[in-house]
Biotite code that builds the C-alpha atoms (Angstrom):
import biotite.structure as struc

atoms = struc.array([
    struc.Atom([-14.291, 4.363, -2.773], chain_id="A", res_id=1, res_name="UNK", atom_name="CA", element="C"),
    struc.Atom([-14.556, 7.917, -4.484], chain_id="A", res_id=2, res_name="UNK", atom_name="CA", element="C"),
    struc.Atom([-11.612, 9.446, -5.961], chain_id="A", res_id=3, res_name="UNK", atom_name="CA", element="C"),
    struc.Atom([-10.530, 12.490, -8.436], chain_id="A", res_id=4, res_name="UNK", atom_name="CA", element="C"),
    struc.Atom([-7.567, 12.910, -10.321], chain_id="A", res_id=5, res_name="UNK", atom_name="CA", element="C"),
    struc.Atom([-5.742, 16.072, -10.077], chain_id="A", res_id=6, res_name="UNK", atom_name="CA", element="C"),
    struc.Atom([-3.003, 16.394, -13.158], chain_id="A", res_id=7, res_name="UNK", atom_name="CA", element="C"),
    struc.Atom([-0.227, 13.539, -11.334], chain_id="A", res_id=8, res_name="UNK", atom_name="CA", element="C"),
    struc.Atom([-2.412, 13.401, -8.395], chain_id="A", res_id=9, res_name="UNK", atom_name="CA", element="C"),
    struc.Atom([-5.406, 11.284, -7.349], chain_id="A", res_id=10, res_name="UNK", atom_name="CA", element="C"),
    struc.Atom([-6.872, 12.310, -3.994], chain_id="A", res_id=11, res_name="UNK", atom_name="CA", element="C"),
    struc.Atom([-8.799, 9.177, -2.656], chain_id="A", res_id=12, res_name="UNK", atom_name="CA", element="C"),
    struc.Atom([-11.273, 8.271, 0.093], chain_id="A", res_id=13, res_name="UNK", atom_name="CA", element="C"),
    struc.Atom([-12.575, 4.666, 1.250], chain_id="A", res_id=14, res_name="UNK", atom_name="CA", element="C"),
    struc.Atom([-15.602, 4.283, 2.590], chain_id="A", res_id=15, res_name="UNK", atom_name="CA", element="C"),
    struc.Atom([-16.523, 2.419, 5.710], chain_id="A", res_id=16, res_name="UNK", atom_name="CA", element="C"),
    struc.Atom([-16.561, -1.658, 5.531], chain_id="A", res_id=17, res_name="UNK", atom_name="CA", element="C"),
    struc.Atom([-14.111, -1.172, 2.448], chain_id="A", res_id=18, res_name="UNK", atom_name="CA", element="C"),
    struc.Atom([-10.406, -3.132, 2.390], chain_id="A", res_id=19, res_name="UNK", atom_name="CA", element="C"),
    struc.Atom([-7.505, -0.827, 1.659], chain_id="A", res_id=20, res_name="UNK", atom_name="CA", element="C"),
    struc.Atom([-5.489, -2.800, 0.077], chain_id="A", res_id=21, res_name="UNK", atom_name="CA", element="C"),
    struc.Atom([-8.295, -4.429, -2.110], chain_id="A", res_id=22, res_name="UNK", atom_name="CA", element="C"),
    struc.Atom([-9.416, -0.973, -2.999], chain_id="A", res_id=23, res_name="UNK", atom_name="CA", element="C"),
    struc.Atom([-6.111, 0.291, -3.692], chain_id="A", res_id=24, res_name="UNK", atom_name="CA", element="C"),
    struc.Atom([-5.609, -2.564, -6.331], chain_id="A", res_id=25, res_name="UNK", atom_name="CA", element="C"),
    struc.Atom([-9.042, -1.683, -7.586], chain_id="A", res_id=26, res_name="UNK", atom_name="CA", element="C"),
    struc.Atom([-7.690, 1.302, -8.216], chain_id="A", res_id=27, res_name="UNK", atom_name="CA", element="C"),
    struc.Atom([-4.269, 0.818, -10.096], chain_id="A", res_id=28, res_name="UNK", atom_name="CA", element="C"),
    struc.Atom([-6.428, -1.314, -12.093], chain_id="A", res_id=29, res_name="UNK", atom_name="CA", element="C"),
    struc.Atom([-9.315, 0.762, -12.963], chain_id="A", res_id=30, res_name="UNK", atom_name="CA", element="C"),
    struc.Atom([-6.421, 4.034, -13.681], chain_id="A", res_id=31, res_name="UNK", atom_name="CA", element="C"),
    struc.Atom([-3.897, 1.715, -15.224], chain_id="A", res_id=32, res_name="UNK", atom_name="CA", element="C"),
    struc.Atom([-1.184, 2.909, -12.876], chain_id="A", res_id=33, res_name="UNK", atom_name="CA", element="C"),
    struc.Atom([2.609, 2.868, -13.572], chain_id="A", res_id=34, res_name="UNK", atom_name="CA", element="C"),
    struc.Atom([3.624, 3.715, -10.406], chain_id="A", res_id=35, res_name="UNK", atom_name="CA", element="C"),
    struc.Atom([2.317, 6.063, -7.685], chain_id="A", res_id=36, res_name="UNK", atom_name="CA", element="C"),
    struc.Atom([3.649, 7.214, -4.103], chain_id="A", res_id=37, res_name="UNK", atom_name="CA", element="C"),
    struc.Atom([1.027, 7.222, -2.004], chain_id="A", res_id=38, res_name="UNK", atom_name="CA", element="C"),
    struc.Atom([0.142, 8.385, 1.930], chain_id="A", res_id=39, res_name="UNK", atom_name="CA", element="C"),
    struc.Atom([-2.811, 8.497, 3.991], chain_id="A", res_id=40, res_name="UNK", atom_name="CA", element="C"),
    struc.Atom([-4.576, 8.363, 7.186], chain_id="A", res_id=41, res_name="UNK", atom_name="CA", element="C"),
    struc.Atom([-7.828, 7.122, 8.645], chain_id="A", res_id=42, res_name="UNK", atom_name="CA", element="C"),
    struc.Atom([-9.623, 4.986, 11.210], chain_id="A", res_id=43, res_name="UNK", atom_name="CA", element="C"),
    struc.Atom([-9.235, 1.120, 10.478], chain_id="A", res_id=44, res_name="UNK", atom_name="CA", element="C"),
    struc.Atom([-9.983, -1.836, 12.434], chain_id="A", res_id=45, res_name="UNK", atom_name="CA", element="C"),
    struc.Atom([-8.999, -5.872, 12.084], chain_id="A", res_id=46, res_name="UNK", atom_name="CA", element="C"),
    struc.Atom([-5.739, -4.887, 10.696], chain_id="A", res_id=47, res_name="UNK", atom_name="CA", element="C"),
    struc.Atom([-3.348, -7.124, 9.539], chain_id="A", res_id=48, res_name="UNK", atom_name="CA", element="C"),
    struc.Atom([0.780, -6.173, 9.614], chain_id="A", res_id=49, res_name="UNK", atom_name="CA", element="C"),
    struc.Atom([3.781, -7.769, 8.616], chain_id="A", res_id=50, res_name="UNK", atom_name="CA", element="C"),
    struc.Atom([7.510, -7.632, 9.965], chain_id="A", res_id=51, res_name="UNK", atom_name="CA", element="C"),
    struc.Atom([10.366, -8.704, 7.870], chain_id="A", res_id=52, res_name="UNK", atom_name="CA", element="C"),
    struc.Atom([12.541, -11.045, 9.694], chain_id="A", res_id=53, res_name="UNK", atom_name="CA", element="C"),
    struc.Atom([16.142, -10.761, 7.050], chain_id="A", res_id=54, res_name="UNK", atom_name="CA", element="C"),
    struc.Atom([17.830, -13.377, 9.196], chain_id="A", res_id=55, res_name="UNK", atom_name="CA", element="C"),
    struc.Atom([15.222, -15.706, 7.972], chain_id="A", res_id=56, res_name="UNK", atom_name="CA", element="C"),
    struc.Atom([14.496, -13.595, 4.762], chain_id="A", res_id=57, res_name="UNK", atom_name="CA", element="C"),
    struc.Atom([10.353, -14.267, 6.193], chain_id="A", res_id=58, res_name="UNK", atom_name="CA", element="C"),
    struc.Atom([7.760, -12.263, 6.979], chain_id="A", res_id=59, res_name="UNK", atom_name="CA", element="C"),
    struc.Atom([6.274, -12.477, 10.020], chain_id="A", res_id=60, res_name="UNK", atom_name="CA", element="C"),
    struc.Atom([2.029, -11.072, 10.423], chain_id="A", res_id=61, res_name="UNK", atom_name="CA", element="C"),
    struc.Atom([0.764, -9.820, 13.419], chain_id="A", res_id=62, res_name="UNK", atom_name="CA", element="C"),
    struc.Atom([-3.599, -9.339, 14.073], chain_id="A", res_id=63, res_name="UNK", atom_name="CA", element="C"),
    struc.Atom([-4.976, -6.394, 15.474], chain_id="A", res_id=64, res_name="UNK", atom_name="CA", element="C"),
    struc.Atom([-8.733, -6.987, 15.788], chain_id="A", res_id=65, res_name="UNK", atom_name="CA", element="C"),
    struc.Atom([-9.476, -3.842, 17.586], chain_id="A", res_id=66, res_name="UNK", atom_name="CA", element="C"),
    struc.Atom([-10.043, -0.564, 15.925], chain_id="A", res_id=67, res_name="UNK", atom_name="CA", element="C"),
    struc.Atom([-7.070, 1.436, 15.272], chain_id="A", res_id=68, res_name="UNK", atom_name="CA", element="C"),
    struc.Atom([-6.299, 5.531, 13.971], chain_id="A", res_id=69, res_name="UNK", atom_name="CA", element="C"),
    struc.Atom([-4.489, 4.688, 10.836], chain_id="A", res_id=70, res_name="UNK", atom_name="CA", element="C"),
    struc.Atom([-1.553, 7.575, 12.084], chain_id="A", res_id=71, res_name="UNK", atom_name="CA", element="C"),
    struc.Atom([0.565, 7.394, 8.754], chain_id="A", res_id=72, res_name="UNK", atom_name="CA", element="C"),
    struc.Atom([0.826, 5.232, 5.943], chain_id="A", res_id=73, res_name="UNK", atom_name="CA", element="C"),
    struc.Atom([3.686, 5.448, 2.906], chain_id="A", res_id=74, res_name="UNK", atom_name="CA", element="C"),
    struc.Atom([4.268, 3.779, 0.465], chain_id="A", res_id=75, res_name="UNK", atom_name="CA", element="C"),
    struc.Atom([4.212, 2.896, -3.824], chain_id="A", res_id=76, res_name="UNK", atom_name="CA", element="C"),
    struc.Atom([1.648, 1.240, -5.979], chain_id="A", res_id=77, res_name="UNK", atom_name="CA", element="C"),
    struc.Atom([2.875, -0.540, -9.422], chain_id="A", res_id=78, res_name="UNK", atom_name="CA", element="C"),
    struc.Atom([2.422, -2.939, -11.706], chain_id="A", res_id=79, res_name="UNK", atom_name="CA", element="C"),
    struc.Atom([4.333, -6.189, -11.994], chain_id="A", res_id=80, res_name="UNK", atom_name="CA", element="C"),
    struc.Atom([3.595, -8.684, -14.587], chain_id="A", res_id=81, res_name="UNK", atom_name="CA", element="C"),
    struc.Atom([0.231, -6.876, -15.165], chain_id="A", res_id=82, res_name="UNK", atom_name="CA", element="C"),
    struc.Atom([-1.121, -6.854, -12.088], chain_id="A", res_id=83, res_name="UNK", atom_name="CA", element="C"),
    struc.Atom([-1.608, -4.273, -9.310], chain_id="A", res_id=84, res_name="UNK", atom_name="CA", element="C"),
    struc.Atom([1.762, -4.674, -6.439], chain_id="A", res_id=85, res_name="UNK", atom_name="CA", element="C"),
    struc.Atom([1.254, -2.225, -3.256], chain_id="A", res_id=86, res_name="UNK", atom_name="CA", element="C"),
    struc.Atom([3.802, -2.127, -0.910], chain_id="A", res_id=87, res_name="UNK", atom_name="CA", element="C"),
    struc.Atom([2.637, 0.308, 2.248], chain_id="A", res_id=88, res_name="UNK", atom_name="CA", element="C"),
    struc.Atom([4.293, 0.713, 5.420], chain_id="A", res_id=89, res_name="UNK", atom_name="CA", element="C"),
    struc.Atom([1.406, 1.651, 8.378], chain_id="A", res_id=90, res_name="UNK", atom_name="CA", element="C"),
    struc.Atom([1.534, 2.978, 11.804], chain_id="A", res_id=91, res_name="UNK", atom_name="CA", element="C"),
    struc.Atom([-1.758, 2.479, 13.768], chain_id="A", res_id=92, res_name="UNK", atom_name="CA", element="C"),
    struc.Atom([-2.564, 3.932, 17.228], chain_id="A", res_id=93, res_name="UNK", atom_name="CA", element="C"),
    struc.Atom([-4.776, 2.318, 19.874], chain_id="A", res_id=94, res_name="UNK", atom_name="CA", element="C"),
    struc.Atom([-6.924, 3.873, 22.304], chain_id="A", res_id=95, res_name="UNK", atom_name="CA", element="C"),
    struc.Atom([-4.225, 3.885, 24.535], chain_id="A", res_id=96, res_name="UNK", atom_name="CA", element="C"),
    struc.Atom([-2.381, 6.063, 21.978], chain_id="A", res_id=97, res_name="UNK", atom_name="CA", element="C"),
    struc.Atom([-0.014, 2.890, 21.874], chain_id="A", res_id=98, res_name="UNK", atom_name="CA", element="C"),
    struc.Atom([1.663, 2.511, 18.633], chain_id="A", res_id=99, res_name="UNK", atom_name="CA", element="C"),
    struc.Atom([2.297, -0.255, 15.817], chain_id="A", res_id=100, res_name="UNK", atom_name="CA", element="C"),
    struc.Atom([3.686, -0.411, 12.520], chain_id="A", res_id=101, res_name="UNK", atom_name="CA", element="C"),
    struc.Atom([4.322, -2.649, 9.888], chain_id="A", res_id=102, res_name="UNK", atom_name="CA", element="C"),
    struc.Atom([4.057, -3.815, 6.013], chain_id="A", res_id=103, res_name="UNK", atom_name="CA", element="C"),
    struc.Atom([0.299, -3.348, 5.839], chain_id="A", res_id=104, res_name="UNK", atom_name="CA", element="C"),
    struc.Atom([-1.401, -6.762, 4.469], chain_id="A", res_id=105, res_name="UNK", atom_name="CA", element="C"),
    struc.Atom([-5.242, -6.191, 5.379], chain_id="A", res_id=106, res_name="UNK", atom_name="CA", element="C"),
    struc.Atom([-7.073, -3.071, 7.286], chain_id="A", res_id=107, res_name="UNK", atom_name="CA", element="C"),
    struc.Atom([-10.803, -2.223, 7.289], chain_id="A", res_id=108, res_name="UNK", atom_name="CA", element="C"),
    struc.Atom([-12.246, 1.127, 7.793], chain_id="A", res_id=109, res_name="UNK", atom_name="CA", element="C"),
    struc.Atom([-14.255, 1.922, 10.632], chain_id="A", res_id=110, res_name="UNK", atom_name="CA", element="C"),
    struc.Atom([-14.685, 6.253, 9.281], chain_id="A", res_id=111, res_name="UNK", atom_name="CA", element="C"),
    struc.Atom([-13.098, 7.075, 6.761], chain_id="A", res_id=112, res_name="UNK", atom_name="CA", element="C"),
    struc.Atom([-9.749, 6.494, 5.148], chain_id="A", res_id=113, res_name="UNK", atom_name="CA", element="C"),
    struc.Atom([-8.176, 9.447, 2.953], chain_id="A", res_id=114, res_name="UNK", atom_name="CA", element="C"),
    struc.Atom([-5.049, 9.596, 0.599], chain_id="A", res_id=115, res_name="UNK", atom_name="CA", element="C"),
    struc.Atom([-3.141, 10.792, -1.715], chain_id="A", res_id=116, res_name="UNK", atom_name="CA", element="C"),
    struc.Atom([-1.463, 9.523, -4.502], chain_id="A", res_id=117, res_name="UNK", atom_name="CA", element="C"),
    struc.Atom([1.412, 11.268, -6.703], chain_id="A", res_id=118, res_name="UNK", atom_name="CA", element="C"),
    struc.Atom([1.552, 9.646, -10.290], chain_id="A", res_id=119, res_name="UNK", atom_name="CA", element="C"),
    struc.Atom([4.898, 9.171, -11.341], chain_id="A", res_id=120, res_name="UNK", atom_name="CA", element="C"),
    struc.Atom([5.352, 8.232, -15.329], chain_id="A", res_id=121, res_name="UNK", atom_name="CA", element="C"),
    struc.Atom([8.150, 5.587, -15.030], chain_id="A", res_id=122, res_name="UNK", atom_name="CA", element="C"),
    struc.Atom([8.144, 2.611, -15.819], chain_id="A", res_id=123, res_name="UNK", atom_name="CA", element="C"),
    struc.Atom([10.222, 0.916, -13.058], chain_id="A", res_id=124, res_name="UNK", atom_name="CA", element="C"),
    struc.Atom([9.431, -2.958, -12.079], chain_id="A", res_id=125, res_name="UNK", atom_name="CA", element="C"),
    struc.Atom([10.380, -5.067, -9.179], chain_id="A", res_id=126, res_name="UNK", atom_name="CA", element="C"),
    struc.Atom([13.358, -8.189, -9.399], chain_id="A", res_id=127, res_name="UNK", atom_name="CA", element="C"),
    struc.Atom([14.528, -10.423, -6.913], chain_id="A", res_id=128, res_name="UNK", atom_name="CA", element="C"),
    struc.Atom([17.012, -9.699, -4.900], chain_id="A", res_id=129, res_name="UNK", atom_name="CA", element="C"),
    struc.Atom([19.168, -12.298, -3.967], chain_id="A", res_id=130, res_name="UNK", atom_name="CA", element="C"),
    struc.Atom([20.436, -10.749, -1.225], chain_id="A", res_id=131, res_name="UNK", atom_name="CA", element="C"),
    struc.Atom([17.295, -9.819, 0.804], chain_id="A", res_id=132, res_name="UNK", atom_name="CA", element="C"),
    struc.Atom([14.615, -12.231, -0.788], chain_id="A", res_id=133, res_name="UNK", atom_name="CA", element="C"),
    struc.Atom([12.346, -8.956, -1.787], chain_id="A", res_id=134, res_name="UNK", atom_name="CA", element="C"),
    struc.Atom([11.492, -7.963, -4.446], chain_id="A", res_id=135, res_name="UNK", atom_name="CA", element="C"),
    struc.Atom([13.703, -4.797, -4.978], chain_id="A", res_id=136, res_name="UNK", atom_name="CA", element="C"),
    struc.Atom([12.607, -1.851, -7.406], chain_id="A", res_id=137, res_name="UNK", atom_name="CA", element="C"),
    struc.Atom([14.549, -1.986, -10.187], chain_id="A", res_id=138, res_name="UNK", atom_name="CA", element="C"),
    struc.Atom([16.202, 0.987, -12.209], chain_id="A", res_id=139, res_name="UNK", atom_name="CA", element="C"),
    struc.Atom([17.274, -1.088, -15.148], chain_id="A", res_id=140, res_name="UNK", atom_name="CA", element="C"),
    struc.Atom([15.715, -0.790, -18.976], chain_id="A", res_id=141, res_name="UNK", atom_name="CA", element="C"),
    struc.Atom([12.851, -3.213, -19.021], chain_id="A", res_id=142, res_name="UNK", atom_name="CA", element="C"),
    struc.Atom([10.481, -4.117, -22.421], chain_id="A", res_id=143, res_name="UNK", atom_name="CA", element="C"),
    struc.Atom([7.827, -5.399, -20.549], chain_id="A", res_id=144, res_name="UNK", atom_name="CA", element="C"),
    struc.Atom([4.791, -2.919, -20.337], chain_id="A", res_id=145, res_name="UNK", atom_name="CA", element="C"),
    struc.Atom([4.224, -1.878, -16.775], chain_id="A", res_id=146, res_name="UNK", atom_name="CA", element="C"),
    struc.Atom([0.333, -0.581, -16.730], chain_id="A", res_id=147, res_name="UNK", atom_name="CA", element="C"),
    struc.Atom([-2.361, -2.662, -14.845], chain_id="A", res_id=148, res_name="UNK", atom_name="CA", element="C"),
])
């Protein structure tokens, strides 16, 4: 990984063999993120997505062991409780230019793997929601210190 910061910005690239999400919590940790929105694209392979059933409030993971263009990814990157919480949405494309998409668990890249990260100084945290099972950003007044 080799990033720079740019006044609320960090523009980031991961290097071949490297985990995004692993390397994404390295760096919350390592910049003490609040909370950043982040995109990016890349080439990825063994990629691991989720699917959120909410009839049985579960998530459900899917393997793609192939290698993959990493079309789009969105998502945030926060701290809860002191420790780095990413949630990412992913599309990846096959050869075939067939798509998938999901809650991004594990990816490795294959090239290279670029992004960009908007810093955001709030300090927002995540509760429970009863009514979905996830764990919903919350808007309310919170004491608890929300760096990594």
């Amino acid at each position: 990984m080799e990033y720079q910061k740019f006044d609320h910005y960090i523009v980031l690239r991961i290097d071949p063999g490297e985990e995004v999400t692993e390397t994404l919590r390295l760096l919350a940790k390592n910049e003490n993120l609040r909370f950043a929105k982040l995109s990016g694209i890349g080439a990825v392979r063994r990629v691991t997505l989720a699917f959120y059933h909410t009839e049985s409030a579960e998530y459900r993971t899917n393997y793609f062991p192939g290698t993959y263009e990493f079309t789009s990814m969105s998502g945030s990157l926060m701290c809860v409780d002191g420790e780095p919480h990413l949630h990412a949405h992913v599309t990846i494309a096959d050869r075939g230019h067939r798509i998938y998409g999901g809650h991004l668990l594990k990816a490795y890249v294959t090239a290279t793997c670029e992004m960009i990260l908007e810093l955001i100084p709030a300090d927002l945290h995540r509760v429970l929601s009863p009514e979905t099972g996830l764990n919903a950003i919350s808007f309310s007044e919170n004491d608890q210190e929300n760096m990594c």
